[in-house]
C-alpha positions in Angstrom: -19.2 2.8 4.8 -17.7 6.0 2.7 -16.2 5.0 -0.4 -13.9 7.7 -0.9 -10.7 6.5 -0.1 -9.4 10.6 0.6 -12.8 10.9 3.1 -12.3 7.7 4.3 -8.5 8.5 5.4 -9.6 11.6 6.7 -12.4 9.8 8.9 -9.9 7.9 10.4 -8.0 11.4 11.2 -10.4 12.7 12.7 -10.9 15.5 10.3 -14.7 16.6 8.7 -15.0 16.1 5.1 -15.5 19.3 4.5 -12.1 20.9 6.0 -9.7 20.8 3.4 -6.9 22.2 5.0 -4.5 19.2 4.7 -5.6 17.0 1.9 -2.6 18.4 -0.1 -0.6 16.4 2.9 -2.7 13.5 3.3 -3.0 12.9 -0.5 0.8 12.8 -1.0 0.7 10.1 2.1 -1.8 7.9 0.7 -0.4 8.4 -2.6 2.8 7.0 -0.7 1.4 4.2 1.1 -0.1 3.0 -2.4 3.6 3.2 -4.0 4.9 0.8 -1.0 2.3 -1.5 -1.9 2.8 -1.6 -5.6 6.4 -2.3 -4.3 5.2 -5.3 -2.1 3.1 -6.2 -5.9 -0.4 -5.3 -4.1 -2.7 -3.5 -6.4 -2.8 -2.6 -9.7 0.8 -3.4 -11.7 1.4 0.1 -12.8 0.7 1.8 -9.9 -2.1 3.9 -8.4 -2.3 7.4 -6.9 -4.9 9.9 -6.0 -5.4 13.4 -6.7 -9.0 14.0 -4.6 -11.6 13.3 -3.0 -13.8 11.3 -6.1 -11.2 8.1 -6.5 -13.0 5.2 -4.7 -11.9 1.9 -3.1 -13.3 0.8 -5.9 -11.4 2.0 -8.0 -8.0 0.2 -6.5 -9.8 -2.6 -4.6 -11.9 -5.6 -6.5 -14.3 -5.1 -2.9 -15.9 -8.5 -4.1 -12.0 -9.8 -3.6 -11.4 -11.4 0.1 -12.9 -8.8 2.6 -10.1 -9.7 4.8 -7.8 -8.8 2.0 -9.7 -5.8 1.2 -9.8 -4.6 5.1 -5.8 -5.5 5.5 -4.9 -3.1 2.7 -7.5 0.1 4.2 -5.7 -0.9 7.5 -2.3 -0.4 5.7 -3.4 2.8 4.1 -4.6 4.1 7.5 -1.8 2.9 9.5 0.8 5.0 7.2 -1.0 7.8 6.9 -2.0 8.1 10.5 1.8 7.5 11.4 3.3 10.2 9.4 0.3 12.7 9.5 -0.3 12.4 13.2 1.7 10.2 14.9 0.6 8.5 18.6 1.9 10.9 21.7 3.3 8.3 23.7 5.9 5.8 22.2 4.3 2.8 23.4 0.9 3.7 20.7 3.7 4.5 18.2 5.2 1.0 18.7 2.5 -0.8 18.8 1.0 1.2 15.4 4.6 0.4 13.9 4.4 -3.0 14.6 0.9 -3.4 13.3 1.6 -1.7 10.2 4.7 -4.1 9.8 2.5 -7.3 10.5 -0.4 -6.3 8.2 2.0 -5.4 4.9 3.8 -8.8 6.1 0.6 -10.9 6.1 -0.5 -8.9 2.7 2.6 -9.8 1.3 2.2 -13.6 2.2 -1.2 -13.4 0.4 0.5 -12.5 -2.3 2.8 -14.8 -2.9 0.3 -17.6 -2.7 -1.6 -16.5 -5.8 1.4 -14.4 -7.5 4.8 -15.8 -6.5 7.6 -15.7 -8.8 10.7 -17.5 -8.0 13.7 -16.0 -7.2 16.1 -18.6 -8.4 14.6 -19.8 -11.8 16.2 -23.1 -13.0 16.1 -22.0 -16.8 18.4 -18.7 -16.9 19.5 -17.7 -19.8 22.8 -17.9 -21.1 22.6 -14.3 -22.4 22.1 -11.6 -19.6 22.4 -8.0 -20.4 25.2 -8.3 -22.9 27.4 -11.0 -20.5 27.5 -14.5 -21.7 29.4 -17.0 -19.7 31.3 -14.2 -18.0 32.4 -12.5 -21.1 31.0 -9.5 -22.9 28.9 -10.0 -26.3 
C-alpha cells in the first residue's frame, strides 16, 4: 500500500504519480481536510499539513493505532478531496459520497470522545473568567 499520503490521494484520483499537474490543488485540499480533523481533535494537537509528495501516513497516523481508525481517517481524507477536486456527475454519487463523508468524521468523532472527551459543562468553574467575576468587571 503507498505510503505517501499526496500519491496515495492521487491514486484514488485516478491521476499517475508522476503527473504533477494538480498537486498544487490537491495539496491545499488535503491540507484542508487535515484542518477539519484537527477541528473534530483527530491528529496531532497542533495541526498537520503537507507540502509534497515525501510526508507519509506515518507521519500523521500511529498505523499500529486501530486499523479501523487508521482506514476511517484515509477514507475521510479521500472523500474530501475527491468531493471538491472531482466531484461525482450524477447527484445521487454526490449524495451518497456526502453522506459517507458525514458518517465517517461522525463515527471518528465518537472515537474520540471515548478516549479524549472533555466536558462541556465542568462542575468546578471558576469564579474569575476573563476579567468578569460574578457579573462584574475586575
Amino acid at each position: 500500500m503507498e505510503q505517501s499520503i499526496l500519491k496515495s490521494v492521487k491514486k484514488v484520483l485516478h491521476i499517475g504519480d508522476d503527473d504533477p499537474s494538480f498537486d498544487e490543488d490537491i495539496l491545499l485540499h488535503i491540507n484542508s481536510a487535515f484542518s477539519t480533523l484537527n477541528d473534530l481533535g483527530i491528529g496531532p494537537a497542533g495541526g498537520y499539513f503537507i507540502e509534497d509528495d515525501t510526508a507519509e501516513w506515518g507521519d500523521y497516523l500511529d498505523l499500529e493505532d486501530d486499523l479501523i481508525h487508521v482506514h476511517r481517517v484515509k477514507t475521510v481524507i479521500y472523500l474530501s478531496v475527491r468531493l471538491v477536486f472531482d466531484p461525482p456527475a450524477t447527484t445521487f454519487a454526490l449524495n451518497a459520497a456526502q453522506e459517507n463523508l458525514r458518517e465517517q468524521m461522525w463515527r471518528l468523532n465518537v472515537r474520540r470522545e471515548e478516549t479524549a472527551w472533555v466536558d462541556p459543562n465542568p462542575s468546578n468553574i471558576p469564579e474569575e473568567v476573563d476579567g468578569v467575576l460574578d457579573g462584574g468587571t475586575v
